[in-house]
N, C-alpha and C positions, 0 to 999 in steps of 0.2 A: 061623320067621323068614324073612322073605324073601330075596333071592338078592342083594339089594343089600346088606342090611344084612351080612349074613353075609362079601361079600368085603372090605366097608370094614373091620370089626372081625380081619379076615385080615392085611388090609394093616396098620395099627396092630400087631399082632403080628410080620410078618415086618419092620418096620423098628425094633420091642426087641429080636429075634435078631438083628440086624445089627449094634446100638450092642454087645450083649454079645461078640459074637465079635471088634469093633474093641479093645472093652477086655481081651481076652486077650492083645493085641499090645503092650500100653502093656514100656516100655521093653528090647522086643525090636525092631521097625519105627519108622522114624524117619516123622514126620508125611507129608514130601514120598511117598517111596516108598509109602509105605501108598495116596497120592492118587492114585498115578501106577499103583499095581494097580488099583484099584478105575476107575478111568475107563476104561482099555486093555480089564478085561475087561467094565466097561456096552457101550463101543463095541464089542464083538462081537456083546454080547447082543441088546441093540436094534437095530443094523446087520444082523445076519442076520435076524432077524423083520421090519426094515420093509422090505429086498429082498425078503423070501416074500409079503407085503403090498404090494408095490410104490408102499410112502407115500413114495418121493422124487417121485413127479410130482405129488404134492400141494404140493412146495415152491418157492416165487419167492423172488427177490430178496431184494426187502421183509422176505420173514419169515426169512430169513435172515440180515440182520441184527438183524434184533428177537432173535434164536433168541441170536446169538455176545454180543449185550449181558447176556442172559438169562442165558447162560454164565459170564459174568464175574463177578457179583455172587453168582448164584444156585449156584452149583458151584466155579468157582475160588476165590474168595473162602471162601462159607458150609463147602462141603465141610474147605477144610484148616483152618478155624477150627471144626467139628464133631470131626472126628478128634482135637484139639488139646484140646479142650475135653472130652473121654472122658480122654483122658490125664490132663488136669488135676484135674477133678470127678466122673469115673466116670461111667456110664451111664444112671446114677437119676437126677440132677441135671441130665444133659445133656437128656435126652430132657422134663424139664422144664420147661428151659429154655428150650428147643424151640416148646413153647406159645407163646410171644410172637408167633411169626411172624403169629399173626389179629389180634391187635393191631397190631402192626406194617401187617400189610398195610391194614386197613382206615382207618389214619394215610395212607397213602400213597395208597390212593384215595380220600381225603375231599381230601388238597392237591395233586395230579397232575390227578384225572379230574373231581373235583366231587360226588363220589358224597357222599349223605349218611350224619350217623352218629345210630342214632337210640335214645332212654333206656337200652333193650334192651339195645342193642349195649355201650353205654356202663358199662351193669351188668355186662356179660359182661368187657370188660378188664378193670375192676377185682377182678373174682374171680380171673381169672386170675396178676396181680400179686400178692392174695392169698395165694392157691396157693401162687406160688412162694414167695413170705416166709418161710409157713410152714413150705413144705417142707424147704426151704435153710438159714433163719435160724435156728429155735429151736432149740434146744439142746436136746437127749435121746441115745438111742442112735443110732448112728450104724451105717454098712455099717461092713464092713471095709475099704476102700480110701478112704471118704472120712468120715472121723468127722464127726456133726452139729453138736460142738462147738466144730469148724473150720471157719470158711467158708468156702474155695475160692474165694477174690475172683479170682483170673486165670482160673478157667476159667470163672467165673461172665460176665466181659467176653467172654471169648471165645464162650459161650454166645449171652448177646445179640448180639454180631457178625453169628452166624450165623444167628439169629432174623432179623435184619434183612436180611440178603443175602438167604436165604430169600423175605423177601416183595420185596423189590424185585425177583428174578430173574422170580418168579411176576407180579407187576406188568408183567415188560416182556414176557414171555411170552405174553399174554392174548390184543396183537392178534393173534398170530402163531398161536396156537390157535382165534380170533375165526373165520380168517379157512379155518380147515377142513383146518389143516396134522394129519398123521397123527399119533396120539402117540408111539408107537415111533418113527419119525422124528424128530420133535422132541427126543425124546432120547438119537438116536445122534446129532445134531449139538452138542445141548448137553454130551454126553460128550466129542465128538470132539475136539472144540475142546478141553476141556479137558484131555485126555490130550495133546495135542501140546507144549501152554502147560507140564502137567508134567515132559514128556520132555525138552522146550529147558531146563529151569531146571534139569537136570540138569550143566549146564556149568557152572553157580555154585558156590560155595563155598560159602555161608549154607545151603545144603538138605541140608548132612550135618551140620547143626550137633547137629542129634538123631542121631548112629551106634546103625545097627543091629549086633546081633550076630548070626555067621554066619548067611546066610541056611539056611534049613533048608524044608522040604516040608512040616513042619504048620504054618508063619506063610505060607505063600505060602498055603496050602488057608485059611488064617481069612481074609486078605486077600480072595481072589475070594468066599469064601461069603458076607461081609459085605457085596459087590457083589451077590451073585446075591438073598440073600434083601432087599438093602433098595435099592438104585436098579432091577432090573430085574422080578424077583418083589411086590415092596411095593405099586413103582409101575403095576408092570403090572395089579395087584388093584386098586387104586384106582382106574385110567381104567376097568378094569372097572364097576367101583361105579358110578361117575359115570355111564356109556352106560346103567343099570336104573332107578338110582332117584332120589330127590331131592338136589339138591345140600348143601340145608345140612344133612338128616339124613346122609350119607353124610362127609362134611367132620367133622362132630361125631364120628361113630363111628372113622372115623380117625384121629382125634387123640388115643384112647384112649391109645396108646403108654408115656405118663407112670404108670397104671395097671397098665396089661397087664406092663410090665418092672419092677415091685416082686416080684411073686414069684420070677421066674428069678433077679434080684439074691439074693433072700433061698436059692434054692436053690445059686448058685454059691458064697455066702458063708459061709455057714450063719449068718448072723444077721439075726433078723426088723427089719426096714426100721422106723422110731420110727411111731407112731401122726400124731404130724403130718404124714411122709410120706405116707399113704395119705389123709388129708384136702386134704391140699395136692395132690396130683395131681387129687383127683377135683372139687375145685373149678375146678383149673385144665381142666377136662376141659369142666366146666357151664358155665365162663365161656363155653369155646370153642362151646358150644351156642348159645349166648345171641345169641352175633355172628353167626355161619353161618347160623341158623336165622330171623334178624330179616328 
C-alpha cells in the first residue's frame, strides 16, 4: 500500500480514537471545558511545530482573517456541537454523522464558488444520507450507550450542526490554504482563536450548565489525548496524506472513521454494533468516494 494511502486510513483511525476517548468523559467534563482543553492543548501542539517550521511568515493579513472566520464556524461552533453530540449519540452515530460534511461542502461550493455538481457526486450524497438512515434509523440491536431503538434526535441535530460548521469552516479555509499559508499554522491560529473565545466564556453562567465532577488526572489525560490523537496527530496524518498522494483517494480513505470506530465501540461495549451499522457506515464511506473522487 502506498504511503499516502496508509496515513489517510491512520488519520481516520486516530480521529475514532479521539471520539472514543471524548465519550469516556460524557457526564464527568462539562462540554465547555472539555472545548476549552482540547483547543489550549491543539494551540501548543501545532504552535510549537509551526515555530520549529517557521509557518508564521507564511501568514498575511487576508488569510488571517479567512483563518478567525474559519475558526468560528469550523471549531467554535462544530467542535462544541461534536463533543455535544458524543455525549448525546455516542461516538458511532457521531462519527457518522460526520459524513455529511462532503455533502455539505460540496452544497456550499456549488452556491458560494460556482463549482459544479456532477451525477457522481450526486449519487454519492445520496448514499451517504442512506448510510446514515440506516445506520441511525432502523431498529435492531443497539450499542450499549446508544440503543438503535431510540433515536437520539438531539444529538442527531447536533451532529448535523457540526457537519455543517465543518464544511463551511473548510469552505472559508481554502483561500487561506489557496494562498500557501503553512498547515500547522493555520491551525495554531484556528485553535488559538478558539481557545481564547473558550477561556472568555468562562465568565458566563450558561457554560457550567453541564457540571463536571471533581476534576481528576485521568479526565484531564482523555481530554488532551482526544486533542493529541484527533486535531493534532489525525490532522497532521492527513496534510500528510494530501502532500503524497491523490486528493480524492486520500479524502475517501479518511473518511473511513464511521467504519474504523464500529469495532473499538464493539470492544469497549462489549456488544457487536447491528448489521445495519456496518452497512450504513460503509455506504456512507462509498458515498464519500463518489464526491471526492468525481
Amino acid at each position: 500500500m502506498l504511503i499516502s494511502e496508509t496515513l489517510a486510513i491512520g488519520a481516520a483511525f486516530c480521529i475514532a480514537v479521539s471520539g472514543m476517548l471524548i465519550a469516556e468523559l460524557k457526564g464527568r467534563v462539562g462540554v465547555f471545558r472539555l472545548a476549552r482543553w482540547q483547543m489550549l492543548a491543539a494551540l501548543i501542539m501545532t504552535g510549537a511545530v509551526s515555530l520549529f517550521l517557521g509557518g508564521w511568515r507564511t501568514l498575511g493579513l487576508p488569510q488571517l482573517g479567512l483563518l478567525a472566520a474559519s475558526s468560528l464556524f469550523g471549531i467554535i461552533i462544530a467542535s462544541t456541537t461534536y463533543f455535544a453530540a458524543i455525549y448525546k449519540a455516542g461516538p458511532r452515530n457521531t462519527a457518522l454523522l460526520f459524513s455529511l460534511t462532503s455533502p455539505f461542502a460540496l452544497t456550499l461550493g456549488y452556491v458560494f464558488l460556482g463549482e459544479t455538481i456532477s451525477r457522481l457526486q450526486g449519487l454519492g450524497v445520496a448514499l451517504v444520507l442512506a448510510g446514515i438512515v440506516m445506520a441511525i434509523g432502523s431498529p435492531g440491536r443497539g450499542t450499549a450507550r446508544v440503543p438503535s431503538a431510540h433515536v437520539p434526535w438531539a444529538g442527531i441535530a447536533l451532529g448535523v450542526v457540526t457537519a455543517l460548521g465543518q464544511a463551511m469552516g473548510s469552505l472559508l479555509a481554502r483561500p487561506a490554504m489557496a494562498a500557501g499559508v503553512e498547515p500547522f499554522t493555520a491551525m495554531a491560529v484556528r485553535s488559538g482563536l478558539a481557545a481564547l473565545v473558550f477561556v472568555a466564556l468562562t465568565v458566563l453562567p450558561f457554560t457550567a450548565i453541564i457540571r463536571p465532577h471533581q476534576l481528576s488526572y485521568r479526565d484531564l489525560s482523555l481530554g488532551i489525548g482526544s486533542a493529541f490523537f484527533g486535531t493534532f496527530l489525525g490532522m497532521s496524518l492527513l496534510m500528510a496524506a494530501l502532500a503524497y498522494g491523490n486528493v480524492g483517494i486520500v479524502s475517501t480513505l479518511s473518511s473511513m472513521t464511521p467504519v474504523v470506530i464500529l469495532p473499538m465501540v464493539w470492544a469497549r461495549t462489549r456488544v457487536a454494533p447491528p448489521a445495519t451499522a456496518w452497512i450504513g457506515a460503509m455506504l456512507a464511506v462509498a458515498g464519500t468516494g463518489f464526491i471526492s473522487l468525481s
